[in-house]
C-alpha positions as CSV (number, residue, x, y, z in Angstrom):
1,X,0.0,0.0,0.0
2,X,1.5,3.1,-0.9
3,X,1.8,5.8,2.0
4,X,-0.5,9.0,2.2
5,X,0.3,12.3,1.2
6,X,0.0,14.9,3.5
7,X,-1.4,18.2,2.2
8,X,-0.8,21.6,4.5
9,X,-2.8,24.6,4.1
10,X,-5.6,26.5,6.2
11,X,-7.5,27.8,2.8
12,X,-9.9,25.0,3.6
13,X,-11.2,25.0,0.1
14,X,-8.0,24.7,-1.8
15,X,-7.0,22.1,0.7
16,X,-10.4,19.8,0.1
17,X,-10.0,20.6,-3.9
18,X,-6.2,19.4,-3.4
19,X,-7.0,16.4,-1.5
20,X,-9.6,15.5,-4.1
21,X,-7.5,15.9,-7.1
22,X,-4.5,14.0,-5.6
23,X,-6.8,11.0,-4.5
24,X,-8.5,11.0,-7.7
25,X,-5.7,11.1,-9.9
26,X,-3.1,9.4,-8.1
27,X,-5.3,6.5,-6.1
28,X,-3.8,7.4,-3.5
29,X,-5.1,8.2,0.8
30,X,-4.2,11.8,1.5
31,X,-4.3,13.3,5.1
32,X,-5.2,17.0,5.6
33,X,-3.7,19.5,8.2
34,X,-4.7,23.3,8.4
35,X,-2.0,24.6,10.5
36,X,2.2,24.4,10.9
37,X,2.1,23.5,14.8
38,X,0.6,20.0,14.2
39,X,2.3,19.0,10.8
40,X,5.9,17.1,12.7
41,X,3.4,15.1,15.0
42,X,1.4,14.1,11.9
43,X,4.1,13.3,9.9
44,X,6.1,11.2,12.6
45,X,2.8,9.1,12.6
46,X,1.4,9.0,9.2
47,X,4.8,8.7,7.6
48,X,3.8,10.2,3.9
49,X,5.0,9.4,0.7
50,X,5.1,13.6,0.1
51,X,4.0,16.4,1.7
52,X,2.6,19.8,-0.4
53,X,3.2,22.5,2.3
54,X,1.8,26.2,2.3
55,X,3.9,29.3,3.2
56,X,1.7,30.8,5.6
57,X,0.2,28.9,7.9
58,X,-1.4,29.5,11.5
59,X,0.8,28.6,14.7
60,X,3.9,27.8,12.5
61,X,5.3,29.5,9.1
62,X,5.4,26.8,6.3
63,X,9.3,27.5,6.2
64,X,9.9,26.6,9.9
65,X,8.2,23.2,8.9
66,X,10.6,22.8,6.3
67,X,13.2,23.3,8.3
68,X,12.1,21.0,11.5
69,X,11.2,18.5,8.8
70,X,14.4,17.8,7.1
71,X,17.0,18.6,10.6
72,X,15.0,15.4,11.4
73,X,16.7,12.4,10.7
74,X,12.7,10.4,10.2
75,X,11.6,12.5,8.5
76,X,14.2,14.5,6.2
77,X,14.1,12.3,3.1
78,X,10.1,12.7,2.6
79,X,10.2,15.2,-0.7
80,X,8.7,18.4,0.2
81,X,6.5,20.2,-2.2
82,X,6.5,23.8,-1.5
83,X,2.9,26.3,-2.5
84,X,3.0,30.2,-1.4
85,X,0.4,32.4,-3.0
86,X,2.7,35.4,-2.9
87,X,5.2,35.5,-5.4
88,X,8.5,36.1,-2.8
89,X,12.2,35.4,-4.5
90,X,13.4,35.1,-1.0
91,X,10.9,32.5,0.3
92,X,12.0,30.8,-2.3
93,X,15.3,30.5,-2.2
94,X,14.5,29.5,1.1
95,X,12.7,26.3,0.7
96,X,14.9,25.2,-1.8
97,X,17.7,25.7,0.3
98,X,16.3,24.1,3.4
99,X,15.5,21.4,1.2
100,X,12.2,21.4,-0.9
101,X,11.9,19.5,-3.4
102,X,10.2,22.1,-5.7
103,X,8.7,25.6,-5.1
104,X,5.0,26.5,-6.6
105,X,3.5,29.5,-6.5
106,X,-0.4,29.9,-6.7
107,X,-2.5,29.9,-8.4
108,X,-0.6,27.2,-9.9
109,X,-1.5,25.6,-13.0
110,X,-2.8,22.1,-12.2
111,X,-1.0,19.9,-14.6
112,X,2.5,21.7,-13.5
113,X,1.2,20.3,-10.4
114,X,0.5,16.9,-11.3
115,X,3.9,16.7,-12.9
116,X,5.5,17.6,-9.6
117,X,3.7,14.8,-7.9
118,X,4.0,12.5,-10.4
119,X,7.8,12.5,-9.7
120,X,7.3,10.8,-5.8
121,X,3.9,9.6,-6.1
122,X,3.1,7.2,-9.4
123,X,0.5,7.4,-11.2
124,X,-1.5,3.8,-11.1
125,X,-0.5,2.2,-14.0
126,X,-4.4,1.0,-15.9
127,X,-4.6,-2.2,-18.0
128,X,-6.6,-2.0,-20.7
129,X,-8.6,-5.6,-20.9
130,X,-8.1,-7.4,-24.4
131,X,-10.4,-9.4,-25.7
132,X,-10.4,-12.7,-27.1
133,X,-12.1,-13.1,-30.6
């Protein structure tokens, strides 16, 4: 069974629309947590295959995350997909240099997305049934 991914963001919509597309496209269970101060407990339990983590979240920045996330020896080789919806160079460079795996800004476009998660999360492979004559 492939593990869950763990999508952070406190836009409660975005993070429902996210969970559905990544379930629904990907088969796979995805967890949901609104704020930064209860993502390391989550994570430490649910042990995800990727996480998409918002910038700015309640309780903790999206950055501190990062950076608790991979000075963690369990938990610094998950791949960390990075989403901020304001366009900031520096938080950038940030998350990629505490070790994100990628950087999106939103509104993102969905199938840049996909492509992103495609990379640590495969996409079920469908067999198409042949039939005998």
């Amino acid at each position: 069974m492939t593990s869950p991914v763990l999508i952070v963001d406190d836009d409660l919509d975005l993070l429902e629309f996210l969970r559905a597309f990544v379930e629904g496209r990907f088969s796979v269970a995805t967890l949901g947590v609104t704020d930064g101060g209860s993502v390391l407990s989550r994570v430490r339990t649910e042990k995800p295959a990727l996480i998409l983590l918002d910038v700015n979240l309640p309780v903790r920045n999206g950055l501190d995350v990062l950076a608790d996330l991979k000075a963690d020896w369990s938990t610094r080789t998950i791949p960390v997909i990075v989403m901020s919806a304001g366009a900031d160079a520096r938080n950038e460079r940030k998350a990629l240099s505490f070790g994100a795996v990628a950087y999106v800004d939103k509104p993102f476009d969905l199938s840049d997305l996909e492509t992103l998660i495609e990379a640590y999360v495969p996409i079920p492979k469908r067999c198409a049934s042949i039939g005998a004559s």
